[in-house]
MIZADREN-470920 format. One record per residue (C-alpha): y, x, z negated; residue in one letter. Coordinates in nm, 4 decimals. Layout:
! residues N
<r north="Y" east="X" up="Z" rest="A"/>
...
//
This chain:
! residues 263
<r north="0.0000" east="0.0000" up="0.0000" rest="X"/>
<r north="0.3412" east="0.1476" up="0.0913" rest="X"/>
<r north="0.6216" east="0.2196" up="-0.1447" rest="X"/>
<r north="0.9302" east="0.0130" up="-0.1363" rest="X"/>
<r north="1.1460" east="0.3694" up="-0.0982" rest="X"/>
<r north="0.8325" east="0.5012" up="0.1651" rest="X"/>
<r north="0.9847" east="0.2077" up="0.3901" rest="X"/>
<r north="1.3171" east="0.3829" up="0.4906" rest="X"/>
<r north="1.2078" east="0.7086" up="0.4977" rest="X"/>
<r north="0.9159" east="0.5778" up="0.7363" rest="X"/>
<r north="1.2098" east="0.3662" up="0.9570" rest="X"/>
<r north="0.9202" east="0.2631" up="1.1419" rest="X"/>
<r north="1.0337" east="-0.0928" up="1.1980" rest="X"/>
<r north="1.4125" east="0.0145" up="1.3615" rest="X"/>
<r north="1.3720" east="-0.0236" up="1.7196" rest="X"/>
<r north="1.4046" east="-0.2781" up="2.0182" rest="X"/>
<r north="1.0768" east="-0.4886" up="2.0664" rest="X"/>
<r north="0.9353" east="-0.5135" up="2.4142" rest="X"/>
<r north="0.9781" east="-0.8562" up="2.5286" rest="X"/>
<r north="1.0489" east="-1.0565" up="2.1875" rest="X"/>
<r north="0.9344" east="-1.4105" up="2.1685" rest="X"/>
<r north="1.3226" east="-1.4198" up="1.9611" rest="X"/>
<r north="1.5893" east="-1.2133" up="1.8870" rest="X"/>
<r north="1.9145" east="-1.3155" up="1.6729" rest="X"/>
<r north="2.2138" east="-1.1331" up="1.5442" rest="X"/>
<r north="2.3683" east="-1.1446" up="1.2193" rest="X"/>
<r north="2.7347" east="-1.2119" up="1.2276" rest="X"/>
<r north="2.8187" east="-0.9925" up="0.9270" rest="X"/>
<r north="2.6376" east="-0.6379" up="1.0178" rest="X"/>
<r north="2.5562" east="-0.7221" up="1.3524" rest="X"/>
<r north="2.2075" east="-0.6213" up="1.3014" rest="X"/>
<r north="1.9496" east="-0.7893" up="1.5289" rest="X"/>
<r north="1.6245" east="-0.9258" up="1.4133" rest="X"/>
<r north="1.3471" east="-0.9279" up="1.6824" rest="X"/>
<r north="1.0222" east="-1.1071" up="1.6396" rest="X"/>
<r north="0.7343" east="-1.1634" up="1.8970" rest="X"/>
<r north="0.4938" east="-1.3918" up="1.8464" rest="X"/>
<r north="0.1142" east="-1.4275" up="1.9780" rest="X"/>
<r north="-0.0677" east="-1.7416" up="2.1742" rest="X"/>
<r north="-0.1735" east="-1.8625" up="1.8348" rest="X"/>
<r north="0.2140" east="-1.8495" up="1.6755" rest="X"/>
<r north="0.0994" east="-1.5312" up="1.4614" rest="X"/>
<r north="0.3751" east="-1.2313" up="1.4216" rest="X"/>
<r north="0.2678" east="-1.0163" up="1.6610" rest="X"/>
<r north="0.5494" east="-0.7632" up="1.5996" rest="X"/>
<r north="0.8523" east="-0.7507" up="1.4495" rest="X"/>
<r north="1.1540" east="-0.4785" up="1.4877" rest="X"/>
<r north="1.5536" east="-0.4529" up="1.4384" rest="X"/>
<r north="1.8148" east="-0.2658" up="1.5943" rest="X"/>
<r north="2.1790" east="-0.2333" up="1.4493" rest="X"/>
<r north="2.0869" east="0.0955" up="1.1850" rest="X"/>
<r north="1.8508" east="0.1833" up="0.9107" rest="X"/>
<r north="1.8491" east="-0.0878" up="0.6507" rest="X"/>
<r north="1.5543" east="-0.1106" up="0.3756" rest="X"/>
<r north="1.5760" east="-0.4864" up="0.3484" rest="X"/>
<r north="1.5208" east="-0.5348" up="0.7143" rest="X"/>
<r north="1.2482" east="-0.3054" up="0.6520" rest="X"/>
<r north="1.0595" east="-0.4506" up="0.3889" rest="X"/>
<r north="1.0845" east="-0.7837" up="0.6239" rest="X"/>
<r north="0.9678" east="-0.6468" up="0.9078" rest="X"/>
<r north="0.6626" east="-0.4963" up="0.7235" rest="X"/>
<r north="0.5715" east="-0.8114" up="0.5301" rest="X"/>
<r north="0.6045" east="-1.0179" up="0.8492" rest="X"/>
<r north="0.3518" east="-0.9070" up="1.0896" rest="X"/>
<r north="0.0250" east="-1.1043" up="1.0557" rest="X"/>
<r north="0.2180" east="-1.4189" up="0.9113" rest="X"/>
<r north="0.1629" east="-1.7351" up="1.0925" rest="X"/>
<r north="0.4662" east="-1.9609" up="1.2223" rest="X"/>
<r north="0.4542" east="-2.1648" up="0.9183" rest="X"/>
<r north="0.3727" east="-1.8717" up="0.6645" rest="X"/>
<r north="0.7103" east="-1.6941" up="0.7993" rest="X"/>
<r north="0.8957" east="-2.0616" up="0.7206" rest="X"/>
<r north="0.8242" east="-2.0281" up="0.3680" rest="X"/>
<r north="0.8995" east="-1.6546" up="0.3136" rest="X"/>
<r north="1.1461" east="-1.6073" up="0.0307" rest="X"/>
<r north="1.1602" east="-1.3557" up="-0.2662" rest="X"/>
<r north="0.8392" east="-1.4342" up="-0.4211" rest="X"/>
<r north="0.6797" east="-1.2856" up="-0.0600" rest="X"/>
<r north="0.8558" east="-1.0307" up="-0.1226" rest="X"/>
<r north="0.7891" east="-1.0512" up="-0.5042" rest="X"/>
<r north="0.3685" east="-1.0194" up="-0.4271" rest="X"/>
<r north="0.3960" east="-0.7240" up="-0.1993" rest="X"/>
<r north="0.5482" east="-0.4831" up="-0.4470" rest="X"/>
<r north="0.4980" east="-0.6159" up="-0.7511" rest="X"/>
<r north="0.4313" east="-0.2865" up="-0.9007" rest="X"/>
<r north="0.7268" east="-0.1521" up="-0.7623" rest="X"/>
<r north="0.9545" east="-0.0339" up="-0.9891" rest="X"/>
<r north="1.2280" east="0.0562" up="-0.7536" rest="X"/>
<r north="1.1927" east="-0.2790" up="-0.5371" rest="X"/>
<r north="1.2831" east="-0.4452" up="-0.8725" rest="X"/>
<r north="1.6326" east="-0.2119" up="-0.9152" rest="X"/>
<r north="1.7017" east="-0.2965" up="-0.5877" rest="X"/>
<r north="1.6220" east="-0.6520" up="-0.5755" rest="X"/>
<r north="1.8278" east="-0.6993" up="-0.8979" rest="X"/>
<r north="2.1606" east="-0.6057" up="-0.6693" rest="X"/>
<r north="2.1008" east="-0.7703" up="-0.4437" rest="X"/>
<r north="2.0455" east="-1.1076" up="-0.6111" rest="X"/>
<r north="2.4122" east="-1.0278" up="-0.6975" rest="X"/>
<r north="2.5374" east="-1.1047" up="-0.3560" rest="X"/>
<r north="2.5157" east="-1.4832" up="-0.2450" rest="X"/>
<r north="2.4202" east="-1.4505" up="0.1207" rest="X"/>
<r north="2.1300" east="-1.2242" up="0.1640" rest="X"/>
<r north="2.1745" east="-1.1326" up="0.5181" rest="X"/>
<r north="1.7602" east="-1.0746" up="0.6158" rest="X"/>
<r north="1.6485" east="-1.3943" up="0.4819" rest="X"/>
<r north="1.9277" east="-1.5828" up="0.6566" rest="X"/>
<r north="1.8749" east="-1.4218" up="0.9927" rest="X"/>
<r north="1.4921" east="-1.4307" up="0.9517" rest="X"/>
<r north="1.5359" east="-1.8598" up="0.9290" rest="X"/>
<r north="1.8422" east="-1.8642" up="1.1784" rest="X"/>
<r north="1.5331" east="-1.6723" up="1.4402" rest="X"/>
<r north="1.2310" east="-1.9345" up="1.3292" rest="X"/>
<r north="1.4700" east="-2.2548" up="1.4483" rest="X"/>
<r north="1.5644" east="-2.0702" up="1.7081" rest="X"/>
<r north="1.1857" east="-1.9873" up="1.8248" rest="X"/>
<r north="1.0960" east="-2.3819" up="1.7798" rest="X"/>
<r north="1.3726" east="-2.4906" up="1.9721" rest="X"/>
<r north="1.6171" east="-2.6167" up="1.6230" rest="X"/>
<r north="1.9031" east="-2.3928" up="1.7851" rest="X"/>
<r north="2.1582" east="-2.5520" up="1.5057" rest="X"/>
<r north="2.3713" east="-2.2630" up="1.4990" rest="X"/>
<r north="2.5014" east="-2.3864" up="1.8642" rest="X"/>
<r north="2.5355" east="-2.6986" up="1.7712" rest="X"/>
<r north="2.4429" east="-3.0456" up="1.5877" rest="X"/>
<r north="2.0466" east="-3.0999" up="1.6650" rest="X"/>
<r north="1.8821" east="-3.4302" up="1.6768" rest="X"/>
<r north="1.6112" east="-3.4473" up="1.3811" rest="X"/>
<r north="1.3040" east="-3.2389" up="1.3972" rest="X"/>
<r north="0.9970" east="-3.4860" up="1.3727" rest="X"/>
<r north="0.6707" east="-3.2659" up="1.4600" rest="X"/>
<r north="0.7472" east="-2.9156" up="1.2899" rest="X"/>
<r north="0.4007" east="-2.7848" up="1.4744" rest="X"/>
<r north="0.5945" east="-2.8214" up="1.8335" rest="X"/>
<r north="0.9285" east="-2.8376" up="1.7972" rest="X"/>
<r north="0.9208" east="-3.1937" up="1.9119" rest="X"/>
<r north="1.2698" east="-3.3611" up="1.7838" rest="X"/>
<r north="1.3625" east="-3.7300" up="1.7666" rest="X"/>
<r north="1.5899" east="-3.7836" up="2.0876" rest="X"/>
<r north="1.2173" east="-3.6213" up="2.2853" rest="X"/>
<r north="1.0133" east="-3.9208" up="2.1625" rest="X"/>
<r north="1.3387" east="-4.1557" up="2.2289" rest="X"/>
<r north="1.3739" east="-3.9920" up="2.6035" rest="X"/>
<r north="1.0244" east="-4.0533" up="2.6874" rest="X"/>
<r north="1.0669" east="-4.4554" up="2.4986" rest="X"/>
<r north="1.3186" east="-4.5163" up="2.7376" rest="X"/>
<r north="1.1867" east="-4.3529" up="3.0618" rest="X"/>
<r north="0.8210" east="-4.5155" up="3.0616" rest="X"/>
<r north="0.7604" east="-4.9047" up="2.9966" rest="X"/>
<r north="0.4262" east="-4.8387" up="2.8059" rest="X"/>
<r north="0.4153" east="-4.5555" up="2.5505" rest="X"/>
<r north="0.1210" east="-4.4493" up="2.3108" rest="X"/>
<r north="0.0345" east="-4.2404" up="2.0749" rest="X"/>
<r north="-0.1963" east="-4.0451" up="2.3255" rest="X"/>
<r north="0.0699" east="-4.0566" up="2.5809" rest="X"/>
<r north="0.3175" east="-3.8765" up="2.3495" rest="X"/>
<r north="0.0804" east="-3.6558" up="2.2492" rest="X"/>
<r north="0.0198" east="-3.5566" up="2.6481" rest="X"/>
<r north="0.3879" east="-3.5626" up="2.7011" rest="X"/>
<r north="0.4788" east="-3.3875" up="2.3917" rest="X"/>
<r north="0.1893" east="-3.2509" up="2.2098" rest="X"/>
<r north="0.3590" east="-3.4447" up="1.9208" rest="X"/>
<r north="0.0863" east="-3.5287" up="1.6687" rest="X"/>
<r north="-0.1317" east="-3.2338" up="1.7914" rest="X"/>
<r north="-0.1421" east="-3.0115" up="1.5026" rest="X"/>
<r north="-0.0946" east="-3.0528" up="1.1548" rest="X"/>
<r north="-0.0824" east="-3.4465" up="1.2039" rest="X"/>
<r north="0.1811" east="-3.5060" up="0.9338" rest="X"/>
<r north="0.4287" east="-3.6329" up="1.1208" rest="X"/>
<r north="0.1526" east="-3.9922" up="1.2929" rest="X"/>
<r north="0.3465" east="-4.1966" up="1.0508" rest="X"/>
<r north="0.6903" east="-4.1346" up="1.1658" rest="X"/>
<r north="0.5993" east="-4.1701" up="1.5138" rest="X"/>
<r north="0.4073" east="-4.5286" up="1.4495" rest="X"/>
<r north="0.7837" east="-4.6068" up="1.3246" rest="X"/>
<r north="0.9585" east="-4.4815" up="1.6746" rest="X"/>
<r north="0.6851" east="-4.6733" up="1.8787" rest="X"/>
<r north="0.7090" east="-4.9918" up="1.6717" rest="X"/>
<r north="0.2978" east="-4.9973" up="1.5921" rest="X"/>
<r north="0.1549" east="-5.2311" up="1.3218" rest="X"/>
<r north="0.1826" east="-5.0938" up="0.9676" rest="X"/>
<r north="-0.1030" east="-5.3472" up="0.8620" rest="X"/>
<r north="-0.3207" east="-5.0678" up="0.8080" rest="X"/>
<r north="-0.1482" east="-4.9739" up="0.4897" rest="X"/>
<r north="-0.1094" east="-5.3589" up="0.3439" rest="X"/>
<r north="-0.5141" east="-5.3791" up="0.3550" rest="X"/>
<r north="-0.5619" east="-5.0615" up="0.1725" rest="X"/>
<r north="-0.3318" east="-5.1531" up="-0.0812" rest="X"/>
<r north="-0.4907" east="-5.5320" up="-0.0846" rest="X"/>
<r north="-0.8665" east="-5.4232" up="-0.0884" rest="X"/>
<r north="-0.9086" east="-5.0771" up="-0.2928" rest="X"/>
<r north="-0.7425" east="-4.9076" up="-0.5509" rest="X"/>
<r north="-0.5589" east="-4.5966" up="-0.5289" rest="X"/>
<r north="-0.8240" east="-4.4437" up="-0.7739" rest="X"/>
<r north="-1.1018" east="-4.6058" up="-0.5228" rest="X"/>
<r north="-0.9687" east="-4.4692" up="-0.2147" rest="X"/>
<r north="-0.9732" east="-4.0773" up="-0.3840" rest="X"/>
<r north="-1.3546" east="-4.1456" up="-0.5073" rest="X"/>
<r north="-1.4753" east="-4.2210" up="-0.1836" rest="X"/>
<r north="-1.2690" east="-3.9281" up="0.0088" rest="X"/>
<r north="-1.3867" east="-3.7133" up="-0.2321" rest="X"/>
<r north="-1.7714" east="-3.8418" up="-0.1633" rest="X"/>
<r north="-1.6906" east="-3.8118" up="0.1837" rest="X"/>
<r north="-1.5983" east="-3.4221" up="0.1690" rest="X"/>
<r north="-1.8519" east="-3.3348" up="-0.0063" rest="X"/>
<r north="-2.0457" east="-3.3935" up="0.2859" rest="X"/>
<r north="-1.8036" east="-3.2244" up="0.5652" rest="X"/>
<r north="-1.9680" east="-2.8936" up="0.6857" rest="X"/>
<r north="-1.6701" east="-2.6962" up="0.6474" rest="X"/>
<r north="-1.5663" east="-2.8312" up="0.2698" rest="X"/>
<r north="-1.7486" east="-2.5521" up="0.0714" rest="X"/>
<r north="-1.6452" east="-2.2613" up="0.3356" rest="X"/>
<r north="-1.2860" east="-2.3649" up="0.3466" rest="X"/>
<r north="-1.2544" east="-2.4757" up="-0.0497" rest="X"/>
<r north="-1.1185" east="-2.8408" up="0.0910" rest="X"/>
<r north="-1.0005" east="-3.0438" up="-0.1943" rest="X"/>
<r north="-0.7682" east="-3.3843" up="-0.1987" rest="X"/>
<r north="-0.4181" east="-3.2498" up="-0.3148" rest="X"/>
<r north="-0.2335" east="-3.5867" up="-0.2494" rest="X"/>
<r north="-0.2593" east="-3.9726" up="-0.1759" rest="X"/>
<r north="0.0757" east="-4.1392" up="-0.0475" rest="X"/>
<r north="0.0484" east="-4.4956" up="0.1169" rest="X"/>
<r north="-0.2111" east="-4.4202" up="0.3931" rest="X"/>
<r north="-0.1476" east="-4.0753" up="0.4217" rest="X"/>
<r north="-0.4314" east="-3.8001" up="0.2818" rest="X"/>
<r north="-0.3234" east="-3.4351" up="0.2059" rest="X"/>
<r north="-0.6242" east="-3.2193" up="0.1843" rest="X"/>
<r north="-0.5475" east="-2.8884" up="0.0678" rest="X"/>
<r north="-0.7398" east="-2.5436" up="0.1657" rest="X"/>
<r north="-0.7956" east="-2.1635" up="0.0798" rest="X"/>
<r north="-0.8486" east="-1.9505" up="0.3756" rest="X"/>
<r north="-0.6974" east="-1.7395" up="0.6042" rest="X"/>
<r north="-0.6899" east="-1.8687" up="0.9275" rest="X"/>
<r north="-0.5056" east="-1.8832" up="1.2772" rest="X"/>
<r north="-0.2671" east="-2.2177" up="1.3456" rest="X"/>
<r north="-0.5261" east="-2.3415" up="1.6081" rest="X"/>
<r north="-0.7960" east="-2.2894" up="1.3772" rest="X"/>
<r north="-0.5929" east="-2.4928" up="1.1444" rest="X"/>
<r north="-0.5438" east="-2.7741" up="1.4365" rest="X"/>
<r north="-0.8898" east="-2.7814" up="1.5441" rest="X"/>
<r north="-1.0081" east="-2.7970" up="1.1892" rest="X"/>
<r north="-0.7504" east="-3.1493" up="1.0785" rest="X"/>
<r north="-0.9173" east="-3.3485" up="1.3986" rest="X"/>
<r north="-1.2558" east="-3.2393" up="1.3382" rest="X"/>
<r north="-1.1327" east="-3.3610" up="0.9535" rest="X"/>
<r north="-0.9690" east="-3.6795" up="1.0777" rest="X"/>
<r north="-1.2776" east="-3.7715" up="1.3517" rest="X"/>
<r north="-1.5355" east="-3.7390" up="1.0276" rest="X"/>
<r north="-1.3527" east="-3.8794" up="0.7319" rest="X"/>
<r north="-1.2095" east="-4.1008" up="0.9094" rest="X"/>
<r north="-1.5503" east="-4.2259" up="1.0345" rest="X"/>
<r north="-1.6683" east="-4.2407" up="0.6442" rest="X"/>
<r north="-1.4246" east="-4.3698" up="0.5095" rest="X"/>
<r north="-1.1969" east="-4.5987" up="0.7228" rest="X"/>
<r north="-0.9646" east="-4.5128" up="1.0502" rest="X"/>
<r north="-0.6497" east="-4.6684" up="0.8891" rest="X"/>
<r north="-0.6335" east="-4.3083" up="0.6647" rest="X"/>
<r north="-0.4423" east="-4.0162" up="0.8375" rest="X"/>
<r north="-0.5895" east="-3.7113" up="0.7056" rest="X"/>
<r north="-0.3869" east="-3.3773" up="0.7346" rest="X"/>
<r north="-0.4421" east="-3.0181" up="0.6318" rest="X"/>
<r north="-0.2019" east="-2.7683" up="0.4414" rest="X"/>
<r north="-0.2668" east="-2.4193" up="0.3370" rest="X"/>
<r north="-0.2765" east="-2.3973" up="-0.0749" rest="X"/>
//
C-alpha cells in the first residue's frame, strides 16, 4: 500500500490521458481532471494536468477500478479507508477540512454529471430519472409526445431507461400514466411483515443468494431493495437484478419491483 507522501514524490498520476471518456477544469487552479472509463463504466484510468498536486493524486490513485456509481459516492471516508494508518494523510486532511470548497472532490462530481450527460454547470438540466443511463425527464416526455403508443419496453428500447438498476420503474409508471393497482392489492391482501417472510423464503432459494450474500435491506410500497456484498462489474450488477426480478417475481408476485444495491 502506498504512502500518502510516496504519492507526490511518485507524480505518477500528472499527465494528459489518451482519449478520456471526460475531462473538466477547475475554475480556481485551472487544473484538469481526466477520467476514462471502460465498456462496463469501470475507471479505466484517471490523470490531471495543471501541476503537481497531492490531493489530485490521492484521487487519481483511489479512483481507478471504481465503478460509475462507486466514484458517485466517493467522499472523505474513501479517502478515510485507503490510508487509515496514515499519519501524515491525517495532518494534511486536517487543513484542508479548513477550507470550504475542496477543489478535487468538486471537480471529480462536476466530471461524473458531465460523463452521464447532467452538464448543469452550462446550464439548468431537466431532472435526472434513470441514474444508470443518464436518461432525464424531458427524454421520456420527447418520446410521450412523438409516438401515440408508448411502453415500458418501448422506453426501455428507445432509452434503455429501466435497464439497469431498475429503481427508477416506478417513476416511469407515473410519466406513462400505468395503473398503480398493483400497490392497493398488496396493501389490501398481505401485511408488510407477510410480504418480507415470503421474499425472504423466496431468496433462500435463488442460486446466487448465498454467493452474493443477498439479503432484503428495504420494503417501500411495492418497491423491494435487496442489498449485496460483492465486487462486481455494473453489467454484472444489471444482469444479476433481472435474473432477480424474472425469479422472485415468479415466487412471489409480478406487482413487486425488485432492485439491487451494493452494501
Amino acid at each position: 500500500m502506498i504512502k500518502f507522501k510516496e504519492l507526490l514524490l511518485s507524480n505518477s498520476f500528472n499527465k494528459k490521458l489518451e482519449s478520456p471518456s471526460v475531462s473538466v477544469r477547475s475554475s480556481s487552479s485551472h487544473r484538469q481532471l481526466e477520467i476514462r472509463f471502460d465498456s462496463k463504466d469501470v475507471i479505466f484510468s484517471a490523470g490531471y494536468t495543471g501541476g503537481p498536486d497531492l490531493w489530485f493524486e490521492a484521487l487519481c490513485h483511489c479512483l481507478v477500478g471504481l465503478r460509475f456509481s462507486e466514484a458517485q459516492d466517493f467522499q472523505w471516508k474513501s479517502f478515510d479507508e485507503v490510508f487509515r494508518d496514515d499519519d501524515f494523510y491525517w495532518e494534511r486532511k486536517t487543513e484542508a477540512l479548513d477550507h470550504i470548497f475542496f477543489e478535487a472532490f468538486e471537480v471529480l462530481r462536476v466530471a461524473l454529471d458531465v460523463y452521464r450527460g447532467r452538464e448543469h454547470v452550462y446550464g439548468e438540466a431537466s431532472p435526472l430519472i434513470c441514474r444508470c443511463f443518464g436518461v432525464r425527464e424531458s427524454d421520456v416526455v420527447a418520446l410521450l409526445q412523438s409516438e401515440e403508443v408508448v411502453t415500458l419496453e418501448k422506453l426501455a428500447q428507445e432509452t434503455k431507461a429501466s435497464m439497469g438498476c431498475r429503481s427508477c420503474l416506478p417513476q416511469l409508471k407515473k410519466l406513462l400514466n400505468l395503473p398503480g393497482e398493483s400497490e392497493k392489492r398488496l396493501i389490501a391482501g398481505k401485511s408488510k411483515a407477510d410480504w418480507i417472510l415470503m421474499i425472504d423464503e423466496a431468496l433462500k432459494v435463488f442460486p446466487f443468494t448465498q454467493d452474493w450474500q443477498m439479503r432484503v435491506e428495504e420494503f417501500s410500497r411495492n418497491t423491494v431493495i435487496i442489498t449485496y456484498e460483492r465486487a462486481v462489474s455494473q453489467k454484472e450488477e444489471e444482469n444479476m437484478g433481472r435474473k432477480l426480478q424474472g425469479f422472485l417475481g415468479s415466487e412471489t408476485t409480478p406487482d413487486l419491483v425488485f432492485f439491487l444495491r451494493r452494501r
